[in-house]
Structures are given as C-alpha cells and as structure tokens.
C-alpha positions as CSV (number, residue, x, y, z in Angstrom):
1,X,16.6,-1.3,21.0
2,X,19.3,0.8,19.6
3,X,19.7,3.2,16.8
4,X,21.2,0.9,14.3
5,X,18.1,-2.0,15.2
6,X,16.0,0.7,15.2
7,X,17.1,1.7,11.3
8,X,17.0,-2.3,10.7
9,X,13.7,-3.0,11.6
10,X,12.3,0.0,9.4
11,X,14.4,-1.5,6.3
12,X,12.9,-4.6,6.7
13,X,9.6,-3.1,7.0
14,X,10.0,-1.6,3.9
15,X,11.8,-4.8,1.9
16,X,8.9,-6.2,3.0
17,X,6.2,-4.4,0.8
18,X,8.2,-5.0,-2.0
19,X,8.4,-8.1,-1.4
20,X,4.6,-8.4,-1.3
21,X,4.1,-6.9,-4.5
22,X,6.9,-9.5,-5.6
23,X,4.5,-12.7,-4.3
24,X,1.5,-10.7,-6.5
25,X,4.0,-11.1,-9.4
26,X,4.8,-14.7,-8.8
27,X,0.6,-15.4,-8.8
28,X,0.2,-13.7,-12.3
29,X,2.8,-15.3,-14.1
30,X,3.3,-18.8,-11.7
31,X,-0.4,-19.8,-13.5
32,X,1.7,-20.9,-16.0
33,X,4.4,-23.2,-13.9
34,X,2.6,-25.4,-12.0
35,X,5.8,-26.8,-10.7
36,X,6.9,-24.0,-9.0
37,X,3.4,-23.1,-7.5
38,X,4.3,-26.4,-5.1
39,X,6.6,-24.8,-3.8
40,X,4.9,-21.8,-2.2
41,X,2.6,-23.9,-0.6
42,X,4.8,-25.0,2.7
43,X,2.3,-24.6,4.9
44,X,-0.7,-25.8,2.8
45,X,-2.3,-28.9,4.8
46,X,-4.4,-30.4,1.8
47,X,-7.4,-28.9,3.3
48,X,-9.9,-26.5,1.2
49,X,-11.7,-24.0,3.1
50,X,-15.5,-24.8,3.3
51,X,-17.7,-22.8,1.0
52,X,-14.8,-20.8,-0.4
53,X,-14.8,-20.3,-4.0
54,X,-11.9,-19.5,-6.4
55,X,-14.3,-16.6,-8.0
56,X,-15.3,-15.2,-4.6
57,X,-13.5,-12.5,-2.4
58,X,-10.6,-13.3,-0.5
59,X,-8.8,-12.0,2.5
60,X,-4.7,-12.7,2.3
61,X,-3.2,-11.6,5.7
62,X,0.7,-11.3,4.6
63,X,3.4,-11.2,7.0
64,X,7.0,-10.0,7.0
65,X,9.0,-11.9,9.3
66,X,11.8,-10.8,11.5
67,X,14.9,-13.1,11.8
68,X,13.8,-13.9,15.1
69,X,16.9,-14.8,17.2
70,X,19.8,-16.1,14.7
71,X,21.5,-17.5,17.8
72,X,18.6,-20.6,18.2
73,X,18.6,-23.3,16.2
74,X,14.6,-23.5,15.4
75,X,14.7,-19.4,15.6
76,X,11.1,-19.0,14.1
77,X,9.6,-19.9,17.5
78,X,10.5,-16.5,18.5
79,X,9.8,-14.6,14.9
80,X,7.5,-11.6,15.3
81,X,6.0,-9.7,12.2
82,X,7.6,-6.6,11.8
83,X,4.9,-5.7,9.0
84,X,1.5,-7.1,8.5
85,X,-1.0,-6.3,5.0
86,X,-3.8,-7.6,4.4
87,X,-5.0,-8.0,0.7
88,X,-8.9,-7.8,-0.2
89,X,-9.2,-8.8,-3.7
90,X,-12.7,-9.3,-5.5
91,X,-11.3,-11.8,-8.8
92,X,-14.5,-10.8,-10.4
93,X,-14.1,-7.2,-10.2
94,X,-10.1,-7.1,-10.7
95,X,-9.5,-4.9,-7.6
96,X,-7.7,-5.2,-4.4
97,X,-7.5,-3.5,-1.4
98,X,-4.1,-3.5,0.6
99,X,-4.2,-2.8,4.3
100,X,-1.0,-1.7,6.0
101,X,-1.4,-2.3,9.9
102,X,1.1,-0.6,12.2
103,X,2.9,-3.1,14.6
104,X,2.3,-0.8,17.3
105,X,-1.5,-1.5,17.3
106,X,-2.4,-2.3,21.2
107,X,-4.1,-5.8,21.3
108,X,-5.0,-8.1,24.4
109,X,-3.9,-11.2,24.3
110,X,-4.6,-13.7,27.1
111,X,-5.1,-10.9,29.3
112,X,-2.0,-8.6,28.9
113,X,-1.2,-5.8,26.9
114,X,0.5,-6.7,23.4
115,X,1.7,-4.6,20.2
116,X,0.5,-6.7,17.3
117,X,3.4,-7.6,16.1
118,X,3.9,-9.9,19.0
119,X,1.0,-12.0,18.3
120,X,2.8,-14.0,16.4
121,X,5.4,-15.5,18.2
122,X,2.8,-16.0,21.4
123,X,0.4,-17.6,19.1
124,X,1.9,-18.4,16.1
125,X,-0.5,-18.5,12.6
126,X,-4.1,-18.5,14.9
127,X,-2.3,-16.4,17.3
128,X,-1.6,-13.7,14.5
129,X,-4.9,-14.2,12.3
130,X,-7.0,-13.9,15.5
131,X,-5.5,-10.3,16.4
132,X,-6.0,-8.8,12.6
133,X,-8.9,-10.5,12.5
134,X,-10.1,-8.4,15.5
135,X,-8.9,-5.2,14.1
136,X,-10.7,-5.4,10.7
137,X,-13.6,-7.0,11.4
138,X,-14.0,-9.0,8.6
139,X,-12.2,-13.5,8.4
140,X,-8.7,-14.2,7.1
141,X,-8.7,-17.0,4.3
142,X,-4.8,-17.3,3.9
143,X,-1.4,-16.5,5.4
144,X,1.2,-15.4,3.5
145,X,5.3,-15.5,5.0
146,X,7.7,-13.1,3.3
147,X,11.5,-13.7,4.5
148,X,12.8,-10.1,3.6
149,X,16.4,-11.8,2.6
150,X,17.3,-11.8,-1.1
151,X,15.1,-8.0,-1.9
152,X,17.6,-6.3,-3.9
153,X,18.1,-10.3,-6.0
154,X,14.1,-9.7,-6.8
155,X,14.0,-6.1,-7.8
156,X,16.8,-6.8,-10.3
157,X,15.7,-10.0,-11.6
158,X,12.3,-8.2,-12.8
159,X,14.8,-4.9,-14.6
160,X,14.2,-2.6,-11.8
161,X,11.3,0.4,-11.5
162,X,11.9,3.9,-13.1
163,X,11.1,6.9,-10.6
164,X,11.0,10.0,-10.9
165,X,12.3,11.5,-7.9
166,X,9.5,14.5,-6.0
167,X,12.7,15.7,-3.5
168,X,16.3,16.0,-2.6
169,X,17.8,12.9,-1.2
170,X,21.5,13.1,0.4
171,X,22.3,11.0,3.5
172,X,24.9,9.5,5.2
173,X,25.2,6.4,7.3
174,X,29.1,5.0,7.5
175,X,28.5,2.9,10.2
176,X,26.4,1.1,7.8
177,X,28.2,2.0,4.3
178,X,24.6,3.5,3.6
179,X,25.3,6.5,0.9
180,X,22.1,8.1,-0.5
181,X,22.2,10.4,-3.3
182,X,18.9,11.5,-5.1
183,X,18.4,14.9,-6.8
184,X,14.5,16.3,-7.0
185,X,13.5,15.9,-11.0
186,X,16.0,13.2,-12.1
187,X,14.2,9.9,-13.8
188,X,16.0,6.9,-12.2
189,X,16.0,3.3,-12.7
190,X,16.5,2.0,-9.1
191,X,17.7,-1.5,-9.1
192,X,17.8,-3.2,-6.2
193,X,20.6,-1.5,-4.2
194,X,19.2,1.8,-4.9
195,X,15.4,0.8,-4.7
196,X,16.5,0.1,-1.0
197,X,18.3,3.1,-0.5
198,X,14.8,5.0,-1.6
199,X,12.6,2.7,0.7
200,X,15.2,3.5,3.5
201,X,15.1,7.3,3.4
202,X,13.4,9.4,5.5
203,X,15.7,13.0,6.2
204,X,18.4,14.6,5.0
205,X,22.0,15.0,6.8
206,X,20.6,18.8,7.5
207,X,17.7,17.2,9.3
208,X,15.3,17.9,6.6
209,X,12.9,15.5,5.4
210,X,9.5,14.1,5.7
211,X,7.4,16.2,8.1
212,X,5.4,13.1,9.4
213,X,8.5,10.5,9.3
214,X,7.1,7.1,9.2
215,X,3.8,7.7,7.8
216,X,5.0,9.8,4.4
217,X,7.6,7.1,4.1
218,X,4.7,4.8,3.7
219,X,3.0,7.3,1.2
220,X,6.3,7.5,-0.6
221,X,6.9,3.5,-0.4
222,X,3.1,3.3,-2.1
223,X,4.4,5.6,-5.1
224,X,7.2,3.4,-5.9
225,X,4.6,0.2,-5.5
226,X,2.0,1.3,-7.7
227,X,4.7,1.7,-10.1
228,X,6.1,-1.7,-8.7
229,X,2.4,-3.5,-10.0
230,X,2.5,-1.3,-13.5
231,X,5.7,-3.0,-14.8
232,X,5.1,-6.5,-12.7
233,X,1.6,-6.3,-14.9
234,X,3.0,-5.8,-18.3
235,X,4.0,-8.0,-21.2
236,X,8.0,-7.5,-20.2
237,X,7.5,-9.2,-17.1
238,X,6.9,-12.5,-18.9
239,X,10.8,-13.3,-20.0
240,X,11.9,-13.1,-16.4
241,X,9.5,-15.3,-15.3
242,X,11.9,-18.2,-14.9
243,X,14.4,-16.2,-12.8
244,X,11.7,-14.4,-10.7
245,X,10.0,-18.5,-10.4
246,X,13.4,-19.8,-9.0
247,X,14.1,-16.8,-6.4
248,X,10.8,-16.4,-5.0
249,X,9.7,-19.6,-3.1
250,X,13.2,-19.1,-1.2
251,X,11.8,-16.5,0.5
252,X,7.9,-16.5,0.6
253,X,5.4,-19.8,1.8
254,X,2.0,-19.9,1.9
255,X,-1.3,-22.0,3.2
256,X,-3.1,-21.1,-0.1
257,X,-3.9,-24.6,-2.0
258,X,-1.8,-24.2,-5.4
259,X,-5.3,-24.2,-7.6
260,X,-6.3,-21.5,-5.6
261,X,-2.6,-19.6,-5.9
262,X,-3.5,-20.3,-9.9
263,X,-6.6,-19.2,-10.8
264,X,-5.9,-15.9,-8.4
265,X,-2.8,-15.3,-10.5
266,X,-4.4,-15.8,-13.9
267,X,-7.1,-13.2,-12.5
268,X,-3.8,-10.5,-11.2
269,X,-2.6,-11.1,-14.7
270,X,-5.7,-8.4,-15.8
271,X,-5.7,-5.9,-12.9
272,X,-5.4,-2.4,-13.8
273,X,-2.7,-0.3,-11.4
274,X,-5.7,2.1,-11.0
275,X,-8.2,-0.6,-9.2
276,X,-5.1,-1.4,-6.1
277,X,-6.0,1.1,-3.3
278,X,-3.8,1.2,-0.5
279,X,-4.2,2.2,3.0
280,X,-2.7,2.0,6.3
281,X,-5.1,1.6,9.9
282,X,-4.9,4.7,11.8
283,X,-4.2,4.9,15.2
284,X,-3.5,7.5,18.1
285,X,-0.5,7.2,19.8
286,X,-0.2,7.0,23.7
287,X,2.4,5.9,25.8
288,X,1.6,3.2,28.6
289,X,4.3,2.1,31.3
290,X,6.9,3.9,29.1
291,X,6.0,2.1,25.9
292,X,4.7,3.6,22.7
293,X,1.8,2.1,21.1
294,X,-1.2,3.0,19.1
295,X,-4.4,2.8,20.0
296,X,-6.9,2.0,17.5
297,X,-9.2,4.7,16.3
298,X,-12.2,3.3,15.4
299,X,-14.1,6.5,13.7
300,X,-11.2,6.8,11.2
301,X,-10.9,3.7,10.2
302,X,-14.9,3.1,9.2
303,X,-14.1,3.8,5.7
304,X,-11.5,1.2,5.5
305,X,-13.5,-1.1,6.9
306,X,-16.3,-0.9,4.9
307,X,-14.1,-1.4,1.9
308,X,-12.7,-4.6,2.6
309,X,-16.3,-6.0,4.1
310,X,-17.8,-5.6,0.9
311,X,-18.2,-7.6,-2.3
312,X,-20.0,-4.5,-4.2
313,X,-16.6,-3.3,-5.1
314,X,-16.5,-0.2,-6.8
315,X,-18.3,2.6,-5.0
316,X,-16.4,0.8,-1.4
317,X,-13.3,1.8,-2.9
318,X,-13.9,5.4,-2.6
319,X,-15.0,7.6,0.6
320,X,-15.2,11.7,1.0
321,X,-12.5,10.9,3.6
322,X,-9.9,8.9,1.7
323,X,-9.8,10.9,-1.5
324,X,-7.1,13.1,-2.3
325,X,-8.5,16.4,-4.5
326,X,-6.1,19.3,-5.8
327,X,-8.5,22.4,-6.5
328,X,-7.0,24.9,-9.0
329,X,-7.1,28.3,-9.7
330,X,-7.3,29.0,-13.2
331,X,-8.8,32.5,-12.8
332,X,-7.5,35.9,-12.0
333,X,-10.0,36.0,-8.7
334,X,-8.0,35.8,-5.4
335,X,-8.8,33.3,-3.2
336,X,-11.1,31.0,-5.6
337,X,-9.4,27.9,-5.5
338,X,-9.8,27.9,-1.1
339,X,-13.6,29.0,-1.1
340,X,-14.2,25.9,-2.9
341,X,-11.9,23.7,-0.6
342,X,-13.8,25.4,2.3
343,X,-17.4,24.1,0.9
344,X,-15.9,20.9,0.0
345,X,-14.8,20.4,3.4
346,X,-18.2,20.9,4.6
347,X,-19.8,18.5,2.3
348,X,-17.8,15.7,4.2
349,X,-14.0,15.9,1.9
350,X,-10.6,16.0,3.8
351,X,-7.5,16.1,1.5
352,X,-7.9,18.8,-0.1
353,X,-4.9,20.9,-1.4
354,X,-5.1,24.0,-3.4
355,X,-2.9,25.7,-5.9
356,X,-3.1,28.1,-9.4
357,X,-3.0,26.9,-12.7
358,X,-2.8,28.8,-16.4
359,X,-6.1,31.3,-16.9
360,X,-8.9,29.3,-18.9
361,X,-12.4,29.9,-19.8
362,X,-13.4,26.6,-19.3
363,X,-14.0,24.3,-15.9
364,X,-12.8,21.0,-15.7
365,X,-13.0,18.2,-13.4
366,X,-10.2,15.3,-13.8
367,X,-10.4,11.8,-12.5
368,X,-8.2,9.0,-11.7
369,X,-10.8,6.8,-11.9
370,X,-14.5,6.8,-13.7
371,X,-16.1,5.3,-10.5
372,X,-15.5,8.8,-9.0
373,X,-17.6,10.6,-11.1
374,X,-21.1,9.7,-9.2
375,X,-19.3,11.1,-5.8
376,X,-18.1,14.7,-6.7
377,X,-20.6,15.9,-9.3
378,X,-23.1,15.3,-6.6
379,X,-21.2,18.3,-4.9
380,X,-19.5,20.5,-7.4
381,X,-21.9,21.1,-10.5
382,X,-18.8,21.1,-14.0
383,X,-20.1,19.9,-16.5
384,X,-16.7,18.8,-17.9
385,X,-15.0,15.6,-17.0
386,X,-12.5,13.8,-18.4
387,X,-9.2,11.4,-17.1
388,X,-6.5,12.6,-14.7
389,X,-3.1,12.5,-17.1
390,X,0.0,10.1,-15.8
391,X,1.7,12.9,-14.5
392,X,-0.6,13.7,-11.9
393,X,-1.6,10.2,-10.8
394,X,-1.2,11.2,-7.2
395,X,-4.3,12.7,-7.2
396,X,-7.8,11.1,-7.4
397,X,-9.3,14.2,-8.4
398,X,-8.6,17.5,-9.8
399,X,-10.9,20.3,-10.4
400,X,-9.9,23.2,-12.4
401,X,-12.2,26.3,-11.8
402,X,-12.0,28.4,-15.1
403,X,-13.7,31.6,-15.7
404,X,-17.2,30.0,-16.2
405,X,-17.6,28.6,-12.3
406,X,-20.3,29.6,-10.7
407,X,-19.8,29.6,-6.7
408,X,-21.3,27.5,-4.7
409,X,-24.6,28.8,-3.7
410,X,-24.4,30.3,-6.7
411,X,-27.0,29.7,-9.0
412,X,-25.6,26.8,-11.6
C-alpha cells in the first residue's frame, strides 16, 4: 500500500471512533423516535436472542468498514474492517467498557495466517464475530456497521466538541490539501473539518510528535471521545436530535432488535463520562514472511478480560495495571515523590508518573472515581481523599505527599 492509502486508512480508523460514539448518541436520544430506530436495524432478522434480557449485559462488536473496492458493483463482498470495538455495557450499573482491537492481531482462519481485519470479508458477520470472539473470550450479542462517509456532517450537526489543545500541532500535506494548525494552550471548538484534522495528526513537519505514533494517537483520540460522550450526554444534545436522527442511519446498521436499541438508549441517556473506560488489546509485534502483525499477548491483556467477563461491574473496572497515578511532591525533600512510585511499583502499579507541586502540610489522595478508593488506601495509608478536579481528568489518581507523610515502612 502506498503512503497516501496508508494516511487513508488511519483517517478512517479514526472517523470511525467518532462515529461510534455518534451510534451511542443516536441510542440515548432515538428512545424517543421510534421511527427512526427502524432504520438502523438493516440487518435485524426478527429473531430475539435466547435468554437475553434488555436489563442484562451486553457485548456490541462495532465495525468500521472500508469502502472495499469502489470499482465492483456489490463492493461489500470484499469490505474488511479497518477498526473493530467492542462495547461491554452493564444497563444496570450505567458503565461500559470499550475495547479497541488492533487490525493487525494474527488469527487462523481455515488454516492460514490472517490479520483480523480480514475476517470479515473471508467470513463475513460469523466470520468476524468468531475471530473477536476468540480474542476476548467472552460471546458477541450484536454487530454494529459504521460507514465512515458523512464524519465531519455528524460532528457539526451535534455543535462540535471544545478542546483544549496539550501540544503544538503544525503539518502539512498539499497533496491532500491537509493544513493543520494547533497551538499548545488554546481552547478550540473543532467542528467537523478541524475535529478530523486533530484525529489525523500524529507529527509535526520537523518530525516531532508522538513518541509511540499509533498508540498515543489512540490515547489522544480517547481525550477527545470522552469529551465526545460529555456533550452527546447533556440536555443540549436534545434540539439536534432531529438532524443527528436523519444523518445517522445513512451511515450505521445494525442486528440489534429496535426494543433492544430502545431501552439501551433510554439506559446511555444516564451514564456518567466517568463510568466509560477505554482500552485497546495489546499485542507484540513480529514480522512473518515480511508482514507485520501482532501477536496477541495474553498476560497483558488478563485485566481487560476480566473486565468485560464480568457482571460485578465496579471493582472489574479498575486493575493496579490499568490505572494511571501522578505522585507529587509537595515537600522540600529530594526525591520523595519517586521513593513512593518505586514502592508502588512493587505493590503491583505501572503508570506511574511523578512530578512537584506547591509545599503543603497536608497529604492528599485525589480520585477520579470513588470505586478507587478500596484499591490504593490498601497500599498508601492518607487519610485524606477527596475528587480529582476537571482539569486533571487524565488521571485516575493523584496523591500529593505533604509534609505529614510518613514513608513507607514507616511507621503510620
């Protein structure tokens, strides 16, 4: 593939996402439009699943379909899924789990060696749900299709999302009029031409950029997401409803019976942006007969797994692995704030990040959400707690060491 299908397949990839969100918008607020739920269900063969309750947990496998080949008449035949999420969400509990899976995951099918992203058009919907199936160990209920045409129409119809930009932003495509220009600080509304210009970045003209490419797009992507489900969640979604109900089905079908597409969306209407976790499977890379793939890595993904196989929720959400923890030092003694990430690392933690913050007398421990509280005052005795401010939602905890910490194997 060339540079400029290269750059196309990663835009759809990230139209895509949004465009997931965008489905999760039309289920809170379609509830109320039963004529337009209809028309989601393309695929829906009047069939209920056996023993599958509208209150229970359900598995929605999403797709983002390619345009296949533009050139054949019945071109989905040869469609593969350039990005694949699955969605756990527990209706009862108002949370959801969304599970990115790379394309390049190495599968078997019928005996030959497949990137996942293929299973679709050598299987079609079986073909596809058997093969994530397989990776996360846990049935598909539905399947959701997302045509990645009309993106920047939906981001616009719903008023665009406000961002506030972390980095520098300036590059340069001609060949394909692309012309980004974001400066580190600013507060932008991106509509949809420039909420696709943000998706689309990933370095500078200089070369600088993200370290990681790929995977701290995806981090950056989930930012603008979770801010995505805050306004798509809000009371001033409701008067675009009617634009956002006429756009959608153009570009999204489903095999979820319309009830079911109801009563999920009345139960979206409720979730709070701080119960959606998001993750991607992990996977080591390895080249075989001079093509990259990623093999699945089955010790780094347990906590993943054991989220989504579970109807307990709330403590499934949240693993010593998974959480991300800033440590600072608010204290004139050197070297404070990484002691404490060393012991944490012991006790089983891996994103840790250090840093200072203005001298206090006082500890703290901040959280993003309350469930948290059981798992890290188990290993770090503070005695205060309290909520993680908006500014520094990127964290799920934060633990301020003041003047009154004791060390660990200090006495308490």
């Amino acid at each position: 593939m060339g540079i400029k299908g290269s750059k196309n397949n990663k835009l759809k990839r990230s139209i895509f996402l949004l465009l997931l969100i965008l489905f999760l918008v039309a289920l809170g607020t379609g509830a109320f439009f039963y004529n337009y739920i209809g028309k989601f269900s393309k695929n829906y063969n009047g069939q209920e699943l056996k023993n599958k309750d509208i209150d229970s947990t359900v598995n929605v496998l999403v797709l983002g379909m390619d345009i296949g080949d533009p050139k054949q008449m019945n071109n989905k035949s040869v469609q593969r899924t350039d990005t694949m999420i699955v969605i756990h969400y527990e209706p009862n509990e108002k949370k959801a789990i969304l599970v990115s899976i790379p394309r390049d995951i190495l599968i078997n099918i019928n005996k030959s060696e497949q990137k996942i992203n293929n299973a679709y058009a050598l299987g079609g919907d079986q073909g596809v749900k058997t093969a994530v199936e397989s990776i996360i160990d846990t049935p598909i209920d539905y399947i959701v299709k997302v045509d990645y045409e009309g993106f920047r129409g939906l981001i616009d119809a719903i008023g665009g999302v406000e961002m506030t930009i972390d980095r520098d932003m300036y590059y340069d495509d001609n060949e394909q009029n692309l012309h980004i220009r974001f400066k580190k600080g600013e507060t932008v509304l991106l509509d949809g031409e420039k909420a696709e210009e943000f998706f689309r970045w990933r370095k500078n003209n200089d070369g600088t950029g993200f370290p990681n490419g790929d995977l701290d797009r995806i981090e950056n992507q989930h930012k603008f997401i979770s801010k995505l489900i805050d306004k798509s969640t809000s009371v001033s979604i409701l008067p675009k409803v009617g634009k956002l109900l006429n756009i959608l089905p153009k570009y999204i079908e489903t095999d979820m019976p319309p009830k079911n597409i109801m009563s999920y969306g009345l139960s979206f209407l409720n979730i709070n942006n701080n119960d959606v976790k998001m993750f991607t499977i992990k996977g080591i890379p390895k080249d075989i007969n001079k093509v990259s793939y990623l093999i699945y890595d089955n010790e780094n993904n347990d906590d993943i797994l054991a989220a989504i196989n579970s109807d307990t929720s709330a403590a499934s959400y949240f693993t010593k692995k998974n959480l991300k923890i800033k440590i600072l030092n608010a204290t004139r003694i050197y070297g404070l704030a990484a002691n404490c990430a060393k012991e944490l690392e012991k006790k089983g933690y891996k994103n840790i990040v250090t840093g200072n913050a203005y001298e206090t007398s006082k500890s703290e421990i901040q959280l993003k959400d309350k469930q948290l509280r059981s798992i890290i005052t188990n290993d770090i005795k503070i005695g205060k707690v309290t909520s993680i401010s908006k500014k520094d939602e990127d964290s799920d905890i934060i633990i301020i060491l003041g003047r009154d910490y004791k060390k660990f194997g200090e006495e308490q």
